[in-house]
KEKE-3310 file (N, C-alpha, C; in steps of 0.2 Angstrom, whole numbers, plus 5000, padded with zeros to 4 digits):
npx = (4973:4974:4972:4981:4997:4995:4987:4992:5005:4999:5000:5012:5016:5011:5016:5029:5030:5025:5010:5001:4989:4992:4986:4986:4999:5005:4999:5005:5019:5018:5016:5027:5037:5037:5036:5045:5044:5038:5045:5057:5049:5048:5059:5062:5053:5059:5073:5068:5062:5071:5080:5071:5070:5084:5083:5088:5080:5071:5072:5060:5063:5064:5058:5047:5043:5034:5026:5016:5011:5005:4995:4988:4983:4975:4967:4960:4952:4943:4928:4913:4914:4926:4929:4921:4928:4940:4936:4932:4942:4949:4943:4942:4956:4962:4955:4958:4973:4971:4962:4966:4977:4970:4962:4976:4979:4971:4970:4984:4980:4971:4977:4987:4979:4971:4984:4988:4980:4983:4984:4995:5005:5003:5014:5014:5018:5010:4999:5000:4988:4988:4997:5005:5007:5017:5017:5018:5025:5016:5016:5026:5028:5033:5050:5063:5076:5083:5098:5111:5123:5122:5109:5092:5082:5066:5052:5037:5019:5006:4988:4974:4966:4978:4982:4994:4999:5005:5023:5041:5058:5072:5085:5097:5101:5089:5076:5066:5065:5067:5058:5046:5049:5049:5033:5027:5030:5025:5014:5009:5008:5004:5001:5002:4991:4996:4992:4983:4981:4975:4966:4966:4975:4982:4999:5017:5032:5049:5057:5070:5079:5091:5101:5104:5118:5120:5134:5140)
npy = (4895:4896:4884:4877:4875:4881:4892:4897:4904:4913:4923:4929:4940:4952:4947:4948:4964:4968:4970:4961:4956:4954:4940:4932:4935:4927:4914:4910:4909:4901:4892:4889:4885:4871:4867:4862:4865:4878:4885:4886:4892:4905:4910:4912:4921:4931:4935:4939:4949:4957:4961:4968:4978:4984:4989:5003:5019:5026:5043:5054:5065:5083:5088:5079:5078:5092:5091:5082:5088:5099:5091:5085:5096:5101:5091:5089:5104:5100:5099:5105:5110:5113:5122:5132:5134:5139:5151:5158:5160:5168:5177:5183:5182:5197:5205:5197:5199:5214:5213:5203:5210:5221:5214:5211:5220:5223:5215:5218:5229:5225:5214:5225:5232:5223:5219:5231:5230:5218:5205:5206:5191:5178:5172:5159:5142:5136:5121:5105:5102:5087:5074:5065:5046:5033:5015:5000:4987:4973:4962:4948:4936:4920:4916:4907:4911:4906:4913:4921:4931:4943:4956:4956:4970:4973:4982:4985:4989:4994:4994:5002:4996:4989:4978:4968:4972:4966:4965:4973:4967:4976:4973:4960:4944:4936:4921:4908:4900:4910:4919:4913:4909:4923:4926:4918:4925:4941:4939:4932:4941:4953:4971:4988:5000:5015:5033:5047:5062:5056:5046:5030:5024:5022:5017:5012:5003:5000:4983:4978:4962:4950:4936:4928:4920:4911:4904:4893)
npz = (5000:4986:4974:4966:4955:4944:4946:4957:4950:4941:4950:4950:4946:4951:4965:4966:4962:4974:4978:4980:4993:5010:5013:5000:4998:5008:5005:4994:4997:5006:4998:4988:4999:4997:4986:4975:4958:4957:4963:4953:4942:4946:4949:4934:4932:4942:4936:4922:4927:4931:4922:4914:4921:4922:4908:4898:4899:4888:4880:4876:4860:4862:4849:4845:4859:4861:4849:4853:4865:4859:4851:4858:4866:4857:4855:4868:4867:4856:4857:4862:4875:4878:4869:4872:4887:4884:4878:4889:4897:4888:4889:4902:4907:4905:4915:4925:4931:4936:4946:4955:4960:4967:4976:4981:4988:4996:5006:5012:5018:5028:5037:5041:5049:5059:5063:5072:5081:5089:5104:5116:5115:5129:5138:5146:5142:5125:5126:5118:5106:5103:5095:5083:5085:5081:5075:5087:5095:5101:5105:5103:5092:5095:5088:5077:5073:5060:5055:5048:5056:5054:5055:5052:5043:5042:5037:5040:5036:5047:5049:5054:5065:5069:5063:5053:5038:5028:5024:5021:5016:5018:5023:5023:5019:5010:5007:5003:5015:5027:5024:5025:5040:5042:5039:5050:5062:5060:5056:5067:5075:5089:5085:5089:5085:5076:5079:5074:5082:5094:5086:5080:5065:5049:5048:5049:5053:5058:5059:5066:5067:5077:5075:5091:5100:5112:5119:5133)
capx = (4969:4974:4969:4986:5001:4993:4984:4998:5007:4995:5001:5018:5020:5010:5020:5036:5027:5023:5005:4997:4985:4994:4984:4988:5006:5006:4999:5010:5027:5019:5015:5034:5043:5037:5035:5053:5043:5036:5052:5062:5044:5050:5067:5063:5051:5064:5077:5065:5059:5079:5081:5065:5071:5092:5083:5088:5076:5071:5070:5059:5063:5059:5054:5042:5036:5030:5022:5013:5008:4999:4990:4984:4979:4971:4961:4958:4948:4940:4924:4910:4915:4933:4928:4918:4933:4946:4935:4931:4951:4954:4941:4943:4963:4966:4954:4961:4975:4968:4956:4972:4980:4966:4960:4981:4980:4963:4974:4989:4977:4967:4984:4989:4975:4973:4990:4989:4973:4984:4985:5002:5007:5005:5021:5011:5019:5004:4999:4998:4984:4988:5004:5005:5013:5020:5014:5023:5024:5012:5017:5030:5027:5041:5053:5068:5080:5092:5101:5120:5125:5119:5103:5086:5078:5061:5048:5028:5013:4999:4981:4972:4966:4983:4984:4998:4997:5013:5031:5045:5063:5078:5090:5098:5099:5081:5077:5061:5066:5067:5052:5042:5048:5044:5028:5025:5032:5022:5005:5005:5010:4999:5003:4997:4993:4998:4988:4986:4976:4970:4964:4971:4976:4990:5008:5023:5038:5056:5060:5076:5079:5096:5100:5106:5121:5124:5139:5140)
capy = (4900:4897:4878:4874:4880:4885:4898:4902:4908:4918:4930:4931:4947:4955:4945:4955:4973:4969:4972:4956:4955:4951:4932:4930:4932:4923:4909:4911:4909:4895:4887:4889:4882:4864:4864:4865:4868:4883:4889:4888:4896:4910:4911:4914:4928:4937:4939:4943:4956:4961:4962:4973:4984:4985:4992:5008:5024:5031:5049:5057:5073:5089:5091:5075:5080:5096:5091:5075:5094:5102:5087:5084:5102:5102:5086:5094:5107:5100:5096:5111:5112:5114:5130:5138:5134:5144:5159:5160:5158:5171:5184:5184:5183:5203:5206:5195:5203:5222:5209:5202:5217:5225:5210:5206:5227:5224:5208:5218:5233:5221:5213:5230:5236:5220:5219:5234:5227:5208:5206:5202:5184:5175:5170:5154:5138:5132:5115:5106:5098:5079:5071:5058:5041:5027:5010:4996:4979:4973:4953:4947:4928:4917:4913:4903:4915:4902:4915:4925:4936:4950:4957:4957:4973:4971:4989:4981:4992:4993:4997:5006:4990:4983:4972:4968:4973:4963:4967:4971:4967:4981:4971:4953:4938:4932:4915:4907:4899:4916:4921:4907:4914:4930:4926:4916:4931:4947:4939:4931:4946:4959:4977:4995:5004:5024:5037:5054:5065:5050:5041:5024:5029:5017:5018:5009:5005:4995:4980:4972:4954:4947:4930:4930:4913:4911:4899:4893)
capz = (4997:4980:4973:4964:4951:4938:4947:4959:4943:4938:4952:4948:4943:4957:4971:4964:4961:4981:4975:4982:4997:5014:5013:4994:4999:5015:5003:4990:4999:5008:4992:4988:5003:4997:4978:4969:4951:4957:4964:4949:4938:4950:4947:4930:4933:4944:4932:4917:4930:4934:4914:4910:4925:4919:4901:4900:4898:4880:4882:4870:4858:4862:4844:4848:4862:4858:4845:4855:4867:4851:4848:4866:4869:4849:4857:4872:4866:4851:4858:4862:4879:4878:4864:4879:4891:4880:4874:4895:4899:4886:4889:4908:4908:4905:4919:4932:4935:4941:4951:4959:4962:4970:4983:4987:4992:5003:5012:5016:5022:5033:5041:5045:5052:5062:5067:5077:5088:5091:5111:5118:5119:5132:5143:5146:5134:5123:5125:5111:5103:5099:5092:5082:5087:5077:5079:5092:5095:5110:5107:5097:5089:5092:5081:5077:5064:5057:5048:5051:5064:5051:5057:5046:5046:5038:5036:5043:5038:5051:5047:5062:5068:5073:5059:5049:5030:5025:5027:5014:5016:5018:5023:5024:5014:5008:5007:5006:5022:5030:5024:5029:5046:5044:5040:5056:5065:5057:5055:5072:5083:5092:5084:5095:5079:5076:5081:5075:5087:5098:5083:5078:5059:5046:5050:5047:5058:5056:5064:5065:5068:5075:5080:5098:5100:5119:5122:5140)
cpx = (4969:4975:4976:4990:4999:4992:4989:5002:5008:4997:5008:5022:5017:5014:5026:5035:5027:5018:5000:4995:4990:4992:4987:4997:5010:5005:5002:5018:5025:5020:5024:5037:5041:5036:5041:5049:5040:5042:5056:5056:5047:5054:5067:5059:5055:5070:5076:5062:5066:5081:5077:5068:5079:5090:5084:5081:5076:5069:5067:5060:5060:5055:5047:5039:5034:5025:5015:5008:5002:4995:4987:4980:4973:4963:4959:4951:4945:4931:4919:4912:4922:4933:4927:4924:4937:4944:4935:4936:4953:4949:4942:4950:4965:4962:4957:4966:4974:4965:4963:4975:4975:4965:4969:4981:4976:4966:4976:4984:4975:4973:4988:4987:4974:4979:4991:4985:4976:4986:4990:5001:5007:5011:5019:5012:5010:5004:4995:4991:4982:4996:5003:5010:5011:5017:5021:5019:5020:5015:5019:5030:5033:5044:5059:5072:5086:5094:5108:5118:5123:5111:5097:5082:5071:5056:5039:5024:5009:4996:4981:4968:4971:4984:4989:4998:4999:5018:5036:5052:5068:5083:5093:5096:5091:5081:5071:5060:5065:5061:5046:5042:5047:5037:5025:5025:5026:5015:5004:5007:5005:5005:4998:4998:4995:4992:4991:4978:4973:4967:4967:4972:4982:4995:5011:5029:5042:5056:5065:5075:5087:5095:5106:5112:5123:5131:5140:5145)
cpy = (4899:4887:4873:4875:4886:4892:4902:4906:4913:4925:4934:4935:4950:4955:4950:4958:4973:4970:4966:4957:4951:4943:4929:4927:4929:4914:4907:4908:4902:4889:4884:4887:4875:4863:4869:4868:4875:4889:4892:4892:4902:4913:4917:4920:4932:4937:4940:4950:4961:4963:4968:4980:4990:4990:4999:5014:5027:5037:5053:5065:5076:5091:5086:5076:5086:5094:5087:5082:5096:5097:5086:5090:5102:5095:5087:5097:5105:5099:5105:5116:5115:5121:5136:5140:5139:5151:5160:5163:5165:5181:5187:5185:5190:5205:5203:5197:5209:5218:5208:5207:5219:5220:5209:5213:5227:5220:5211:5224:5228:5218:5220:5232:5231:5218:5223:5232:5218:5209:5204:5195:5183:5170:5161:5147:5135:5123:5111:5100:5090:5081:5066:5052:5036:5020:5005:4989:4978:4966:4951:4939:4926:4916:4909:4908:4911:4908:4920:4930:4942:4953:4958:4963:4974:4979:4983:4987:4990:4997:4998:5001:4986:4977:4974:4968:4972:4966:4966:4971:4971:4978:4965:4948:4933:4928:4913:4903:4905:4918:4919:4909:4919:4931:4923:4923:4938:4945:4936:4935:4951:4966:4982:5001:5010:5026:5043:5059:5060:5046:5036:5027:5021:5022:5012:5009:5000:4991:4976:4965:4951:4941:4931:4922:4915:4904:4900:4888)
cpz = (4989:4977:4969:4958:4948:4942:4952:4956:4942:4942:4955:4947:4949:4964:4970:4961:4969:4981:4978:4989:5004:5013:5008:4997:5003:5009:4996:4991:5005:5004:4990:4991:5000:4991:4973:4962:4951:4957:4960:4942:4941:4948:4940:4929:4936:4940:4925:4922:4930:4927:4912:4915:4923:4911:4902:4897:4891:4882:4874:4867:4860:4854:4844:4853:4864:4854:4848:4860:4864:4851:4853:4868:4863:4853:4863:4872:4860:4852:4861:4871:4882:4874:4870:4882:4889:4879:4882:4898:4893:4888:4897:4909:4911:4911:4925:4935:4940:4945:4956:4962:4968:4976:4986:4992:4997:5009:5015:5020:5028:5037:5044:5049:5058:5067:5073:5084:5089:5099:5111:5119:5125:5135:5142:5141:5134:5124:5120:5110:5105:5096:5091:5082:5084:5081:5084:5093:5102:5111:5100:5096:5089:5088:5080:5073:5064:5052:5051:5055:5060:5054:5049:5046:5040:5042:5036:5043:5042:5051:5055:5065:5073:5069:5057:5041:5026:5028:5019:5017:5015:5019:5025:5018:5014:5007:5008:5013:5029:5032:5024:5036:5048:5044:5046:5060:5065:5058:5061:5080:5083:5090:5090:5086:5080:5077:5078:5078:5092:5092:5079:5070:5056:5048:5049:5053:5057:5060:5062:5069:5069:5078:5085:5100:5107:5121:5131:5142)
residu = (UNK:UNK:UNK:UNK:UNK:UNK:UNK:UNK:UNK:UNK:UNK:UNK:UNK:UNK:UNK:UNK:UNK:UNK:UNK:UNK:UNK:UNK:UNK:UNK:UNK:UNK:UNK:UNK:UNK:UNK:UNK:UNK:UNK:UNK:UNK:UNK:UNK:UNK:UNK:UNK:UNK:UNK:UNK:UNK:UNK:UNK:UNK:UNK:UNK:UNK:UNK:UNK:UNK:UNK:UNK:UNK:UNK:UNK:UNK:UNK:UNK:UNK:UNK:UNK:UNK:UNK:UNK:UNK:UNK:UNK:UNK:UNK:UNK:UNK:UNK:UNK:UNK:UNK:UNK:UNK:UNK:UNK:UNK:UNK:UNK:UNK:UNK:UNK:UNK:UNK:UNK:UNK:UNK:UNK:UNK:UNK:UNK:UNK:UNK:UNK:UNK:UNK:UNK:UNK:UNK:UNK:UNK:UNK:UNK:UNK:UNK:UNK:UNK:UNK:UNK:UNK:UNK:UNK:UNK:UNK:UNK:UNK:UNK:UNK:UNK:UNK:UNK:UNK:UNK:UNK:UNK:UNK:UNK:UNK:UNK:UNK:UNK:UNK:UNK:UNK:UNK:UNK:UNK:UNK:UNK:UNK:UNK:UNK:UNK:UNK:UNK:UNK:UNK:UNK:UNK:UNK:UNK:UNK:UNK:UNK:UNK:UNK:UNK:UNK:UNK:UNK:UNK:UNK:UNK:UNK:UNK:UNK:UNK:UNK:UNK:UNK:UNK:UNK:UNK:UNK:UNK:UNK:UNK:UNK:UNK:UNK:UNK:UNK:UNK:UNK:UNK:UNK:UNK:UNK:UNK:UNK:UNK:UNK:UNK:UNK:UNK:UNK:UNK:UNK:UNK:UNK:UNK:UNK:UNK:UNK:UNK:UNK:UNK:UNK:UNK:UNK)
# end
């Protein structure tokens, strides 16, 4: 997809926001298993990212942001239509209560009135509608997991098609080896996507990963 460094680079910050396109970051992290100078451009992006994030938060004055309010509302309304806004919001206000008042009294009449004419329940359990169900794996893409007896559990979006929309990592040691193999995995397995009411719909669902050692 993408023609060489330079412009892999370029989407550097995306890849670590998670913001890049399944393809992009399929070809991304291909580009990286076999080009050290990329790997280590990376590096340095991921702990200027780990640094930008450790900054702590400035909080600002209440005496500041009041004032930063006033000047938002003051610009707000300074234009002809924001005037209208305000005279309409202040001549209507003192009536909307008694309006309030008077329609919540006509509800509670109407629910009593109603209430008395409601048939008995049926005995009979309702049957529901629809339920909505999570997507599942139809055909899982082989794989090899060279990695410790720890399990990987990785979180896989799926569009209502049954495609796969990436996958982000929860837990286990990452490693663009890993995640070379997870992309074999994820983008060449059949999903059954989620449904709600009978219609295919996005969802998401966990998959763990251990490696299995048989000695015999």
């Amino acid at each position: 997809m993408f023609e060489g460094c330079v412009e892999i680079r370029t989407h550097y910050s995306d890849y670590l926001d998670g913001l890049c396109d399944p393809q992009a970051m399929k070809s991304i992290r291909f580009h990286l298993s076999y080009c050290g100078s990329c790997r280590r451009e990376l590096e340095t992006w991921e702990t200027m990212h780990a640094d930008l994030r450790s900054l702590p938060r400035l909080q600002v004055p209440p005496e500041l942001a009041l004032r930063l309010r006033v000047e938002a509302s003051r610009a707000l309304h300074r234009n002809l239509l924001g005037q209208v806004r305000v005279w309409m919001d202040n001549v209507l206000q003192p009536v909307l209560l008694p309006a309030s008042g008077g329609v919540l009294a006509a509800i509670v009449c109407f629910c009593l009135i109603m209430g008395s004419l409601v048939v008995p329940a049926s005995k009979t359990p309702d049957v529901p509608l629809g339920s909505p169900t999570p997507p599942a794996v139809l055909e899982l893409a082989p794989i090899d997991l060279n990695t410790p007896d720890a399990p990987v559990i990785v979180v896989v979006p799926v569009d209502a098609g049954g495609r796969a929309m990436g996958y982000r990592v929860l837990s286990g040691k990452s490693s663009p080896e890993l995640l070379h193999q997870l992309d074999r995995v994820i983008y060449f397995s059949n999903f059954q996507p989620a449904t709600w009411f009978g219609r295919p719909t996005y969802g998401q669902f966990v998959l763990s990963l251990r490696r299995i050692t048989v000695r015999g």
